[in-house]
N, C-alpha and C positions, 0 to 999 in steps of 0.2 A: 504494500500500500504506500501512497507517495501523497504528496500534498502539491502540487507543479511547481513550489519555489525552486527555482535553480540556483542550486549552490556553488557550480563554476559551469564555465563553458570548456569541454576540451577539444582536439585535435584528431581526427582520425591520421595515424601513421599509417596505415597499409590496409587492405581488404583483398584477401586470398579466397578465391571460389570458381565457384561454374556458373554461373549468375543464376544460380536456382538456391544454392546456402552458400552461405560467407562467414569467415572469421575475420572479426574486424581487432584489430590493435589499435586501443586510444590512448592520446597522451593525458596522462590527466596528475593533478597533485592531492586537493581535498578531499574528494572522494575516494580517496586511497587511504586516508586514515582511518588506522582498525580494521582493513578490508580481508577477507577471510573467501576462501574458495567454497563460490555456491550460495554469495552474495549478491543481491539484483540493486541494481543500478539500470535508473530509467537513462535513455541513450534519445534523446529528441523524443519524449514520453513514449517509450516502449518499453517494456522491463523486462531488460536483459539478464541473465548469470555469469557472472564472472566465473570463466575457468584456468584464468590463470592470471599474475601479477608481477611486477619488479616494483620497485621504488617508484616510476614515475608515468608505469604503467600497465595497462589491465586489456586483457581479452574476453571476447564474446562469439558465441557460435550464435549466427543466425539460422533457422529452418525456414524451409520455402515458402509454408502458409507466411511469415511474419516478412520474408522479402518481397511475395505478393502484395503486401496487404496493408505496406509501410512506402516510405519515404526513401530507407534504405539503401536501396537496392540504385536510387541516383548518388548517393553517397560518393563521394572524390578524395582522394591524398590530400592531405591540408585542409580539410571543410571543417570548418566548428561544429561544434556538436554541444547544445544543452546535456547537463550530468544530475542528478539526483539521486540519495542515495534512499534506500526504502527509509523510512520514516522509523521512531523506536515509539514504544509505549510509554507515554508522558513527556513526549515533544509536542513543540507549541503546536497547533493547527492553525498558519496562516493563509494556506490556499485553500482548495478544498477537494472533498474527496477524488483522489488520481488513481485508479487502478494496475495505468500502463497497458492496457489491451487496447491497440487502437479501434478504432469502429472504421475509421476510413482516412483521405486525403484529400484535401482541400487542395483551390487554386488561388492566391493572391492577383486580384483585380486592380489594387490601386494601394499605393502608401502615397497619405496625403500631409502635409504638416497642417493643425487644427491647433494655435496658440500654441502653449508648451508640452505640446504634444504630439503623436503622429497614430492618423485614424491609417488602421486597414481593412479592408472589405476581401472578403474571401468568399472564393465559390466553393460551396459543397453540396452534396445529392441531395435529394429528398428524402431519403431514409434518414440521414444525417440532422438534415433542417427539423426535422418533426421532435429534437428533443430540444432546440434552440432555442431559450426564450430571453428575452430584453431582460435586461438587470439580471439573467442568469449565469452561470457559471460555463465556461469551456474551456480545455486544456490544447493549447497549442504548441508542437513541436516541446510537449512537455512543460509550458510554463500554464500556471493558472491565471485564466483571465476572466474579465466581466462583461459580455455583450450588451453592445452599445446598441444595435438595431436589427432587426432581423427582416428579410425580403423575401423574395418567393424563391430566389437562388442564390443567395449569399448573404452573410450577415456581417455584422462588424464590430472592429474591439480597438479601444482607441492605450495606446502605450505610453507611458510617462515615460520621460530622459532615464529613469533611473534604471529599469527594467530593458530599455532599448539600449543601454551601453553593457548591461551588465549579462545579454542572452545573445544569442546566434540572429534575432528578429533585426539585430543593426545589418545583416547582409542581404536580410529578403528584398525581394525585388519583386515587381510586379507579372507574371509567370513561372513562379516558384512554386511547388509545392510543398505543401507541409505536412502534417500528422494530425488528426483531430481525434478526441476523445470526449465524447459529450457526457453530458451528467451522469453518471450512474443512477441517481436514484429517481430521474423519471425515466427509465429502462424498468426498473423494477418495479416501478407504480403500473405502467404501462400492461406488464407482462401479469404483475396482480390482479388487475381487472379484467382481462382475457381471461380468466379462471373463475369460475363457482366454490371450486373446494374438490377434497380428494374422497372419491368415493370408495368403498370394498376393494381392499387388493391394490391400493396407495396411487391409480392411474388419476391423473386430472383430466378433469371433463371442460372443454374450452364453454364459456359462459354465451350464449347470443344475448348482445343490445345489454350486456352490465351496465347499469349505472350504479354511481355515487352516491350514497346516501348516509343521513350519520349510522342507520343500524349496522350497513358495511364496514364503514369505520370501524365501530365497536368490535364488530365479530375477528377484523382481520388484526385489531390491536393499536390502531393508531390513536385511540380517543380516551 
């Protein structure tokens, strides 16, 4: 589990593969503190396992569904890379919930500067769009952000100075892609309400026309 603050940005050194799995070699320093083989470290929010380390740097075995399915798989010698290391039990919670599973990839439409700030507008699907909401939460190339507005195909997240010096977002450019991870927990509301309950023999029976109500609430635990 991750919280999308990135706590450095590193280096890819090398990326050996068949372009179906790669092992990528990052240079990196912080996230190397304490670091221990079998360790996940989000890599541009994906969370990866470290299987191997030196002082100043750490490796990763990518599999195909995740080079599919990721940003990855464009990855280049020398490219930055946002780092975070899983979160521990009784660390602050200043992002919000990151799994590292991405759901898909977005396209950057425009970085605009907006006062002491810079909006970006990103394309992503409609399965994607359907968990996006204003003043909601999305994880970009692993950092945690707040969306600014959401359209029928792309929405937008506007970055202070401090966050755009301090991630890999200072090199995006307008035809970049990136890594999206949308909220986990309307995923799960989502998937909750598609269901009635588990009948004899633990199978879920998908619900027709579920709605909302507080007795649902109630039964399912949120009230």
């Amino acid at each position: 589990m991750f919280t999308g603050l990135v706590e450095e940005v590193g280096t890819l050194e090398s990326s050996t593969g068949n372009g179906q799995a790669s092992r990528l070699v990052i240079r990196a320093q912080r996230v190397l503190e304490g670091v221990k083989l079998g360790d996940s470290i989000a890599v541009n929010g994906i969370c990866l396992t470290v299987t191997s380390f030196s002082a100043r740097h750490f490796s990763v075995d990518v599999m195909p569904e995740t080079m599919t399915k990721t940003t990855l798989r464009h990855l280049r010698t020398g490219q930055r890379v946002n780092l975070e290391r899983a979160m521990r039990l009784g660390d602050r919670f200043g992002g919000h919930i990151v799994s590292g599973h991405i759901d898909g990839t977005g396209t950057i439409l425009s970085r605009e500067p907006h006062a002491n700030a810079v909006l970006f507008r990103i394309e992503a699907a409609p399965e994607l769009l359907r968990y996006v909401i204003r003043q909601g939460s999305i994880c970009v190339d692993g950092i945690s952000l707040t969306v600014v507005d959401v359209a029928d195909a792309h929405f937008s997240v506007s970055i202070i100075p401090h966050t755009l010096a301090a991630t890999s977002l200072h090199d995006r450019r307008a035809g970049d892609q990136v890594n999206l991870e949308t909220d986990i927990i309307g995923k799960y509301v989502e998937r909750l309400l598609g269901y009635r309950g588990k009948p004899a023999g633990g199978n879920q029976t998908e619900a027709k026309g579920a709605k909302i109500s507080m007795a649902f609430l109630q039964e399912n635990g949120f009230v």
